[in-house]
Backbone as CSV, one residue per row, in Angstrom:
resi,resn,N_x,N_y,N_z,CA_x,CA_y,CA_z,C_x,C_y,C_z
1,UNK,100.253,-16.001,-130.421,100.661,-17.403,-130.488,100.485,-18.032,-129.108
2,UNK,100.272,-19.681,-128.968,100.204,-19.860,-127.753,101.396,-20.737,-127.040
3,UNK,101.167,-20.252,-125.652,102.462,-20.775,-125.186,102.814,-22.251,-125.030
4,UNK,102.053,-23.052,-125.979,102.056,-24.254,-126.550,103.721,-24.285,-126.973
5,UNK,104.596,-25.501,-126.481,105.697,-25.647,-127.159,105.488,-26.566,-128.728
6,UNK,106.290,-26.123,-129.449,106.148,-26.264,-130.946,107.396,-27.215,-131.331
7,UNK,106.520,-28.065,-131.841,107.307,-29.652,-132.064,107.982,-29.374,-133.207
8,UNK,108.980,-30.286,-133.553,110.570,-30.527,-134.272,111.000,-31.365,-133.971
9,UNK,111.971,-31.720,-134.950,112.374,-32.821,-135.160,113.481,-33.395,-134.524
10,UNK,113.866,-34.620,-134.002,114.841,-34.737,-132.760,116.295,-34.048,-133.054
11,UNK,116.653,-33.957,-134.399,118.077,-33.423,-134.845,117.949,-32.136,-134.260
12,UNK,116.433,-31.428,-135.116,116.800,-29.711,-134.910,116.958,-29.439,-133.327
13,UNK,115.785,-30.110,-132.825,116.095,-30.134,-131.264,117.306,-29.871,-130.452
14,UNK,118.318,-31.023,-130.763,119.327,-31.125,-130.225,119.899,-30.300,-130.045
15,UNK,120.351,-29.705,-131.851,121.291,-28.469,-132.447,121.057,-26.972,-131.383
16,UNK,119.436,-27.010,-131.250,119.281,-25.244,-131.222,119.009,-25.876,-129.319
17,UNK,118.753,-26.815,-128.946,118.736,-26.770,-127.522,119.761,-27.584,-126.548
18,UNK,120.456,-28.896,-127.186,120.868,-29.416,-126.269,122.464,-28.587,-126.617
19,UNK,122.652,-27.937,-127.848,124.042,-27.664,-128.390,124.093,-25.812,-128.085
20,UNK,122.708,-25.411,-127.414,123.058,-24.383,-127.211,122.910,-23.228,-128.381
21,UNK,122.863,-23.885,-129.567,123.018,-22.598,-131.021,122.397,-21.840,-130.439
22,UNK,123.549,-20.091,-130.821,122.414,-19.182,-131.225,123.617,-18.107,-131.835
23,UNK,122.982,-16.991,-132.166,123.108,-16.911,-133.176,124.627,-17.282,-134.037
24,UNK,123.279,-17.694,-135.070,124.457,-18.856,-135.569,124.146,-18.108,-137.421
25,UNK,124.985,-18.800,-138.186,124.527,-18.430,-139.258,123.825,-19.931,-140.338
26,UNK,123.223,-19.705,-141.080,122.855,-21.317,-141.842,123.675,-22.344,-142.073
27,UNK,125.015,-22.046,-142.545,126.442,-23.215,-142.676,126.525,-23.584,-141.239
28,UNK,126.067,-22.499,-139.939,126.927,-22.725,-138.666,125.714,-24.264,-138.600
29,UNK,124.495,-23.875,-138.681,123.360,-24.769,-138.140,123.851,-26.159,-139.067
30,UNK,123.810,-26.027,-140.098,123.891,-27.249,-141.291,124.794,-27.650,-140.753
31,UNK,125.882,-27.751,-140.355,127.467,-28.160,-139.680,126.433,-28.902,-138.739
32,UNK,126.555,-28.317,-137.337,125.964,-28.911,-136.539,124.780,-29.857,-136.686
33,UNK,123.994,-29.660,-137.516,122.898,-30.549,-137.764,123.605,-32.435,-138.551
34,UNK,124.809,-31.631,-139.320,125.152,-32.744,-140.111,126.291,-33.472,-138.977
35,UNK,126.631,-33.320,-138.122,127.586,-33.679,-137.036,126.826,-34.866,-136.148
36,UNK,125.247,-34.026,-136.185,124.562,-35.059,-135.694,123.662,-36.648,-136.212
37,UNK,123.522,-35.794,-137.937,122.853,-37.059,-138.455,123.907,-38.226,-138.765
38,UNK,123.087,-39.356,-139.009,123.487,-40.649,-139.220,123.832,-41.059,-140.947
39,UNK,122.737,-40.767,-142.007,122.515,-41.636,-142.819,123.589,-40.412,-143.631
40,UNK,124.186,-41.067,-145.404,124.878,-39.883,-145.750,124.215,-39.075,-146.163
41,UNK,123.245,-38.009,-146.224,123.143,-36.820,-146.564,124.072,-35.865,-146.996
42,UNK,124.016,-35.009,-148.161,125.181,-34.234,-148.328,124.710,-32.793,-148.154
43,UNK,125.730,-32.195,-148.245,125.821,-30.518,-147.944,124.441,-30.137,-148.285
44,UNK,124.314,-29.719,-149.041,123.048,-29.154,-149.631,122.170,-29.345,-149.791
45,UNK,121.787,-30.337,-149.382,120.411,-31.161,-148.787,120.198,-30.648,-147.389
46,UNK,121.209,-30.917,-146.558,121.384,-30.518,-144.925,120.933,-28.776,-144.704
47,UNK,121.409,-28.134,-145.880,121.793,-26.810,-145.758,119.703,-26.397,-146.139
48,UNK,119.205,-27.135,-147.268,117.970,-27.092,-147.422,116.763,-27.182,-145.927
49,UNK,117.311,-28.524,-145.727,116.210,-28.487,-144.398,116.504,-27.990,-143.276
50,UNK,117.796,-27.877,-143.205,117.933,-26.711,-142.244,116.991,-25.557,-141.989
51,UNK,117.498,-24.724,-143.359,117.143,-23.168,-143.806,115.656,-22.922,-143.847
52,UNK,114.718,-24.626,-143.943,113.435,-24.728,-144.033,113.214,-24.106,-142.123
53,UNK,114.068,-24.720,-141.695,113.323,-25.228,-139.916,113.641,-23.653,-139.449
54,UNK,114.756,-23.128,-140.018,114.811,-21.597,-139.678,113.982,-20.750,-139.850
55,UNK,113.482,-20.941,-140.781,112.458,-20.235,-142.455,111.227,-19.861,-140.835
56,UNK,110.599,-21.471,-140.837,109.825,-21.671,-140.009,109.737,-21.023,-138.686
57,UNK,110.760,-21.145,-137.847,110.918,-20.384,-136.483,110.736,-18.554,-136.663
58,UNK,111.564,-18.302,-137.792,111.582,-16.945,-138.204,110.121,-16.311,-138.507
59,UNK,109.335,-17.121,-138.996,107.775,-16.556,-139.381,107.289,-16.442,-138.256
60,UNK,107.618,-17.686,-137.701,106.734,-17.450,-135.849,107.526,-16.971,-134.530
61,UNK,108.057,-16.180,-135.028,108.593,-14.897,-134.639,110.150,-15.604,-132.793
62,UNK,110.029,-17.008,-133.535,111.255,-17.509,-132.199,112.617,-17.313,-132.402
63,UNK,113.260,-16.975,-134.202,114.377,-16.599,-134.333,114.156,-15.000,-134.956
64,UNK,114.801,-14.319,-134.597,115.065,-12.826,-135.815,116.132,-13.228,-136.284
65,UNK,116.550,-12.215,-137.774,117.163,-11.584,-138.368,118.379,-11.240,-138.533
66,UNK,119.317,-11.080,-138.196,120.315,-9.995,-138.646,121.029,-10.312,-140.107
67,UNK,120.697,-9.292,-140.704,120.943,-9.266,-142.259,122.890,-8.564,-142.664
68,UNK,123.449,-8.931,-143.527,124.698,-9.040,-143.881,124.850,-8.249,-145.056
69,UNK,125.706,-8.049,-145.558,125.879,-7.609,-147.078,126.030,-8.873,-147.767
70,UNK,126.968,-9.950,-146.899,127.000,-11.099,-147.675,125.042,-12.080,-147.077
71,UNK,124.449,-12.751,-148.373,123.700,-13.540,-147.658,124.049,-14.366,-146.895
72,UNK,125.454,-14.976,-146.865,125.825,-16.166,-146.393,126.329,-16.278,-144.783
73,UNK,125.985,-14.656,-144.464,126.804,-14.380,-143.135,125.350,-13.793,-142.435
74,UNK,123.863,-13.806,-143.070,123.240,-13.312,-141.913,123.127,-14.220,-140.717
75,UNK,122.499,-13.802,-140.024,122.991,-14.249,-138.471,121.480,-14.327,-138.115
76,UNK,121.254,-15.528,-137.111,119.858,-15.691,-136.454,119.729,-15.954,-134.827
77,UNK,119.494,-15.156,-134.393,118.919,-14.931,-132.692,117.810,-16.072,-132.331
78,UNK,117.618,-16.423,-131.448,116.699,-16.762,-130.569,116.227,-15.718,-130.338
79,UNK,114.700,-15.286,-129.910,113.958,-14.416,-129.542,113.542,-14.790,-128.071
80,UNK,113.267,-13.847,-127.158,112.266,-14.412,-126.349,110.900,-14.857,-126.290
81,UNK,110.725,-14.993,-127.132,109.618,-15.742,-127.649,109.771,-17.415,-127.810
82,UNK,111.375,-17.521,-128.073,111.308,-18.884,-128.323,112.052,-19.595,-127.008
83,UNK,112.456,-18.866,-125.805,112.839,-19.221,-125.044,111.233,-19.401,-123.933
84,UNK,110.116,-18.558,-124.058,108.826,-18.471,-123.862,108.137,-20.112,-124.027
85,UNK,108.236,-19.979,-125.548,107.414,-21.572,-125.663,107.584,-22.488,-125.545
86,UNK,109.336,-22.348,-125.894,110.579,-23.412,-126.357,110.114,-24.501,-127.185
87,UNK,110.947,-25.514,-127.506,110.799,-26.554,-128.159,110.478,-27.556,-127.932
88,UNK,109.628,-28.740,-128.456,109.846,-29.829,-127.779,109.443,-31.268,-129.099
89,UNK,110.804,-32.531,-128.903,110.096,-33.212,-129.943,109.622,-34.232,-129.398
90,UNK,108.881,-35.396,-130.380,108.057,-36.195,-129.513,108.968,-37.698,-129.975
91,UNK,109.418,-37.685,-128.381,110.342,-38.874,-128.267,110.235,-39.833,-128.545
92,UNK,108.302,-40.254,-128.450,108.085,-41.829,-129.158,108.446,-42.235,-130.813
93,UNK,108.311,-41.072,-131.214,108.616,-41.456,-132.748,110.042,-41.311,-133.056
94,UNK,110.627,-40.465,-132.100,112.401,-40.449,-132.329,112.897,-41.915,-131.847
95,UNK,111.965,-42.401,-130.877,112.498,-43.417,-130.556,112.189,-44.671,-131.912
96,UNK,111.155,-44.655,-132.450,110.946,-45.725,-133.647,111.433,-45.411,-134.294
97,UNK,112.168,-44.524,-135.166,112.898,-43.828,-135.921,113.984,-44.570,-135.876
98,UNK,114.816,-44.642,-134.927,115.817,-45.179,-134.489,115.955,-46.522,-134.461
99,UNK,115.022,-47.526,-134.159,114.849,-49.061,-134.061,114.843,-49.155,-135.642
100,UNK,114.036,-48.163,-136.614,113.497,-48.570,-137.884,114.927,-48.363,-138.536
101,UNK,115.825,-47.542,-138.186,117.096,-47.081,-138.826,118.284,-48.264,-138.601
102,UNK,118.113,-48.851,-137.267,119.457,-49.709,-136.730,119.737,-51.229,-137.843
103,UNK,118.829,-51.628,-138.287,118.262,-52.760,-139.317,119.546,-52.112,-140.435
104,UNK,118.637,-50.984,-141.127,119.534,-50.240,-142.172,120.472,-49.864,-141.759
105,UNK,121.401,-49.619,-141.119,122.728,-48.869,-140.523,123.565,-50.480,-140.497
106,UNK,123.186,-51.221,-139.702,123.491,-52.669,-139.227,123.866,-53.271,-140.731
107,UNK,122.964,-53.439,-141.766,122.803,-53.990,-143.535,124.137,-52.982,-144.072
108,UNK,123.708,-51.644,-143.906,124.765,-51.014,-144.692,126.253,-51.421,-143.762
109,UNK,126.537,-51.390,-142.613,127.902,-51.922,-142.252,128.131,-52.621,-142.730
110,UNK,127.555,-54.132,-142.533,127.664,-55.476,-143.410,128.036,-55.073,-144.760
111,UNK,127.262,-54.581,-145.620,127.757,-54.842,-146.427,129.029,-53.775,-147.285
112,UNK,129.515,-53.144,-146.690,130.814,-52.029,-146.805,131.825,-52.958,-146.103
113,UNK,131.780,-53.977,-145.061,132.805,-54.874,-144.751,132.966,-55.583,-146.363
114,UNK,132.072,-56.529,-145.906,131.923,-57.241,-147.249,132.523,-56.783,-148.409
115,UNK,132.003,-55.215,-149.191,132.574,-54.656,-150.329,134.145,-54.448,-149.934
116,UNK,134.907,-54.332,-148.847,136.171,-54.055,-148.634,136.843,-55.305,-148.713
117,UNK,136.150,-56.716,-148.199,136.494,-58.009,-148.636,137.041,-58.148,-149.770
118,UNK,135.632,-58.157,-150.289,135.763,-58.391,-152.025,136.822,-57.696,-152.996
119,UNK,137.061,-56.303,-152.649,137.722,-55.242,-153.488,139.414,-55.967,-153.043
120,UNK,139.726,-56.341,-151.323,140.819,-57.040,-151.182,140.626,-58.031,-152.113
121,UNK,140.585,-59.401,-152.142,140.216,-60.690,-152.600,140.558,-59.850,-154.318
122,UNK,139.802,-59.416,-154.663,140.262,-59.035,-156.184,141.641,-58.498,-156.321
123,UNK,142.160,-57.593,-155.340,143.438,-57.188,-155.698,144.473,-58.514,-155.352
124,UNK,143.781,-59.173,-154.594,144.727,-60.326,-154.222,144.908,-61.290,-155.831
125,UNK,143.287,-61.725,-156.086,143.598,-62.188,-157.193,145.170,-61.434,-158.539
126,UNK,144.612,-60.284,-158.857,145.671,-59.684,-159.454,147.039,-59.940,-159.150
127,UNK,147.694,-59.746,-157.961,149.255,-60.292,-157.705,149.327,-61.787,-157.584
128,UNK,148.047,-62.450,-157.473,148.855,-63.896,-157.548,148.770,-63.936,-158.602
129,UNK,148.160,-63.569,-159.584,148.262,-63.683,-161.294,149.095,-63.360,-161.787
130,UNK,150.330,-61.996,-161.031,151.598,-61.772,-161.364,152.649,-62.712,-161.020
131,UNK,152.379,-63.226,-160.301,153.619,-64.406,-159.493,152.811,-65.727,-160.037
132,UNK,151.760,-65.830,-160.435,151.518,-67.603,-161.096,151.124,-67.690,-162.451
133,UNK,151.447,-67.253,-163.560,150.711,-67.120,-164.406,150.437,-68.584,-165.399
134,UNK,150.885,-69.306,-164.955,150.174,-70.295,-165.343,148.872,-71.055,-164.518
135,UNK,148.100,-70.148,-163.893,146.669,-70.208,-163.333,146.183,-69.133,-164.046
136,UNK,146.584,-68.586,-164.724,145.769,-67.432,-165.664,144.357,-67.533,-165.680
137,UNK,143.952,-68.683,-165.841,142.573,-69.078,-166.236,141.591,-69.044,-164.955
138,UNK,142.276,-70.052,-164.143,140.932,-69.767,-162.760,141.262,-68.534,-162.151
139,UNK,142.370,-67.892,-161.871,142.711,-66.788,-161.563,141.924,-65.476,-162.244
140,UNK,141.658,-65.644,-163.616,141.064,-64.856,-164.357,139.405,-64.456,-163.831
141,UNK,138.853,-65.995,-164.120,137.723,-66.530,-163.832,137.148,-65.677,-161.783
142,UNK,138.521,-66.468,-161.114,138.389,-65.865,-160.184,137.621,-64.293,-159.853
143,UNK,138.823,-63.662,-160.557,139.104,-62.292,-160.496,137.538,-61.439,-160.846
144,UNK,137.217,-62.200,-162.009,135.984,-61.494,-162.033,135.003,-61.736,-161.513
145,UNK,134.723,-62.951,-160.840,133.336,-63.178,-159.742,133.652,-62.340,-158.559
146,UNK,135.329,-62.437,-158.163,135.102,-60.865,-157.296,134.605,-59.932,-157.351
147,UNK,135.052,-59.478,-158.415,134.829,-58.162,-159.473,132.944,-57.558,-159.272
148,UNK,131.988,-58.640,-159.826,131.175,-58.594,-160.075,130.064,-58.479,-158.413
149,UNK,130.554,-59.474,-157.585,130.209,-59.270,-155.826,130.266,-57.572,-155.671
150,UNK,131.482,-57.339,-155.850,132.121,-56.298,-155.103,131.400,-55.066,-156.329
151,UNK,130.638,-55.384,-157.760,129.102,-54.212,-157.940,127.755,-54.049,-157.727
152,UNK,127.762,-55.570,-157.207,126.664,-55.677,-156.395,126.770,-55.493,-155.351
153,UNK,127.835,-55.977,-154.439,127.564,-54.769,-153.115,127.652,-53.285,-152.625
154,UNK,128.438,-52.849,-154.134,128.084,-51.186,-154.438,126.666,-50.812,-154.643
155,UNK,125.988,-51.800,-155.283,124.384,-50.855,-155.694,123.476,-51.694,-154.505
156,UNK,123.894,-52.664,-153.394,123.228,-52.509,-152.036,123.469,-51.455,-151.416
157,UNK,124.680,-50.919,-151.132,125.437,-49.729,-150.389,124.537,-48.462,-150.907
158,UNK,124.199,-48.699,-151.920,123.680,-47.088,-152.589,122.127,-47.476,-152.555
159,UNK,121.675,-48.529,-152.505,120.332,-49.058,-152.570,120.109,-48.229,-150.931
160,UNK,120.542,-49.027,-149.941,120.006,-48.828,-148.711,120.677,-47.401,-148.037
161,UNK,121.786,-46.719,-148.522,121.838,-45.137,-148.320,120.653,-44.158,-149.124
162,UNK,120.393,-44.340,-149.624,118.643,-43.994,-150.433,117.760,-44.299,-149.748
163,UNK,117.292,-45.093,-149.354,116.548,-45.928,-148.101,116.537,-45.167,-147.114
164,UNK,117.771,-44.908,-146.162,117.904,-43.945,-145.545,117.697,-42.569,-145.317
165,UNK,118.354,-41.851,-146.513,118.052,-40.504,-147.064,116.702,-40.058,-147.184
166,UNK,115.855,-41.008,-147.522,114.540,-40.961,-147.834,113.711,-40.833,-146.526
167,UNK,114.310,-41.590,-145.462,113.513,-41.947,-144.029,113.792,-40.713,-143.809
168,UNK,115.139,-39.900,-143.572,115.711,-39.061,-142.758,114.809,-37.528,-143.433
169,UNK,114.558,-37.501,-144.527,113.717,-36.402,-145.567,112.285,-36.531,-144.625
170,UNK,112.192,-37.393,-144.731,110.304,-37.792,-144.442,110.329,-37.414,-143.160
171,UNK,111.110,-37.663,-142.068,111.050,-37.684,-140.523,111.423,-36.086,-140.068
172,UNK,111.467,-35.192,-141.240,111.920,-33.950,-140.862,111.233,-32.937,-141.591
């Protein structure tokens, strides 16, 4: 192999160099990896591309082995081999990565304020409908144009965490 350093992705980077991992086990890496990402990703997605970037180092001989009775406890070394080539990712695209993400991060805040608005404002509607009930009607009326905001800014929230998920898949 050559003593070419071997590119990755700014997360794994971090985890196995700026955080020090070693031997660690796959939950230890997925933890740490998920400590660092942004968008929601869940367990087992994290635990997937993880186990991929390990998979990878392990063939090209920068992590070994140590095998368990349990699978869930083998354990992975750094080799000198990977302290030899080391790592390196390429900052210009971590850096667009990041400008392309702040848009979406920025939209999804907005609109999780917003949905916490709305979900107030509806419960509000509800108790003044207990204490006025002779507004029943616009109160009613009210209640459900809240109602209806506050599922449309659920399927933006889930629109643009998909959005995300998708960037964060592709960039790794």
């Amino acid at each position: 192999m050559s003593k070419k350093a071997l590119k990755v992705t700014p997360l794994i980077y971090s985890v196995l160099i700026n955080d020090e991992l070693d031997h660690f086990t796959v939950s230890q890496m997925r933890d740490a990896y998920l400590a660092k990402v942004c968008s929601g990703i869940d367990q087992n997605e994290a635990r997937k591309i993880v186990y991929r970037q390990i998979l990878r180092l392990q063939k090209l001989g920068m992590l070994s082995k140590q095998t368990s009775d349990n699978v869930k406890e083998h354990c992975y070394n750094k080799t000198e081999l990977f302290y030899q080539v080391g790592l390196r990712t390429n900052r210009a695209n971590s850096k667009n990565d990041e400008k392309a993400n702040n848009p979406l991060e920025e939209r999804l805040r907005r609109c999780e304020v917003d949905l916490l608005t709305s979900i107030a404002e509806s419960e509000e509607y509800m108790r003044l409908y207990e204490s006025l009930p002779e507004l029943k009607e616009h109160l009613e009326c009210q209640y459900t144009k809240s109602r209806e905001c506050s599922s449309k800014l659920l399927g933006q929230i889930k629109a643009i965490k998909s959005v995300m998920l998708h960037q964060s898949k592709n960039h790794l």
